[in-house]
C-alpha positions, 0 to 999 in steps of 0.5 A, a space after each residue: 834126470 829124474 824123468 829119465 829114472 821114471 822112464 827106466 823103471 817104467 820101461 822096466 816093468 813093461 818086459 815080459 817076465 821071462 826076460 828077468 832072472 830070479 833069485 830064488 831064496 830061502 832062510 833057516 832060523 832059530 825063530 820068528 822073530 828077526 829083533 831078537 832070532 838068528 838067521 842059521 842058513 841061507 840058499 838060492 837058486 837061480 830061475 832062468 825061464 824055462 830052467 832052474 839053474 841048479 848048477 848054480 845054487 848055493 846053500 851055506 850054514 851060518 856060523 852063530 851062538 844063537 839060542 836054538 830052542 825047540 827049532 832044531 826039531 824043525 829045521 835038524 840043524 844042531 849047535 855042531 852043524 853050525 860051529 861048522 858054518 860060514 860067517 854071515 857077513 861072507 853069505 850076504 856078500 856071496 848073495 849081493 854078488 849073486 845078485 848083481 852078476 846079472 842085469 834084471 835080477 829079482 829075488 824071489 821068496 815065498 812068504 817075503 816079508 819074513 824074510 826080508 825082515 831078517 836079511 834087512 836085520 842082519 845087514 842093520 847089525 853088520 853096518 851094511 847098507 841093504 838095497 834089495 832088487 825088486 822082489 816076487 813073492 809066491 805067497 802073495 801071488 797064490 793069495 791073490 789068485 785064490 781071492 780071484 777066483 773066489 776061494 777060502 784062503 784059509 780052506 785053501 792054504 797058503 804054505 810051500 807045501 799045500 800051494 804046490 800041491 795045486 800045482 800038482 807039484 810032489 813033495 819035497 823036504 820041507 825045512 831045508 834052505 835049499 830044497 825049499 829054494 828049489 821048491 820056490 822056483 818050481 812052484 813059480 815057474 809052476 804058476 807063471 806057465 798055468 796063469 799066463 798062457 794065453 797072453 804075455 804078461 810082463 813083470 808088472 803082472 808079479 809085483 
């Protein structure tokens, strides 16, 4: 069974990109560090290429007693707001059924391994198993290309809001779970359709 697996996965990555739906997914936290910081909020929307589904997106404020710090200067998430929030054991669940409703479902992020560490944290706590979909990052992707193409990274910049802007994107509110979701989700399809015209590209190309 084994090489029926590989040929699967292989398979897999051998659809045009367009043929998946992606999750795109952004955190709010009280910090940087998941060992001991918090996730506060957590959205998604979904991408179908061309569209972003934002019918279907969703945004929930976790419900914690965690130290706030100098972040609610950030993020404008006060103690009140998150008194008010869900528990983040229901967000996760909401998320893993957002997440498996459809078949070739990635998730997408910018800057993934932030906040995969968080979510992989969380799901340790809370004794459930976590077993992420295939995951595109825009960052790493946008590095990628500027390294290509012989640019300074550093020159350049890699934040949402200075990779959008290549794009010719506009400005959005920035620190918002949300509104950087859907940020996320322009910025990818932004980049899909400008470095992918001349020729199909499959998922292989974003992994």
């Amino acid at each position: 069974m084994q090489w029926l697996k590989r040929w699967l996965s292989g398979n897999q990555h051998s659809m045009l990109w367009q043929q998946y739906r992606y999750l795109a997914i952004d955190l709010e936290l009280s910090g940087l560090d998941h060992r001991n910081d918090e996730i506060l909020s957590l959205a998604w929307v979904p991408v179908e290429p061309p569209g972003i589904l934002l019918n279907q997106k969703q945004h929930f404020i976790i419900r914690t007693n965690a130290r706030l710090g100098q972040s609610p200067a950030i993020h404008g998430l006060t103690r009140e707001h998150l008194e008010q929030g869900v528990e983040l054991a229901q967000a996760l669940s909401w998320l893993t059924k957002a997440t498996e409703a459809y078949a070739n479902t990635l998730w997408l992020f910018h800057h993934a391994p932030l906040d995969l560490a968080f979510l992989r944290e969380a799901h340790k706590t809370l004794g459930r198993p976590f077993a992420p979909p295939k995951v595109v990052d825009t960052l790493a992707l946008e590095h990628k290309t500027l390294k290509r193409r012989g640019k300074s990274v550093e020159m350049e910049g890699l934040s949402l809001e200075k990779c959008r802007a290549r794009y010719e994107l506009g400005t959005h509110p920035a620190h918002n779970a949300l509104e950087d979701a859907i940020a996320t989700a322009e910025l990818f399809l932004a980049y899909c359709y400008r470095n992918f015209r001349d020729q199909p590209h499959t998922l292989s190309s974003l992994l």
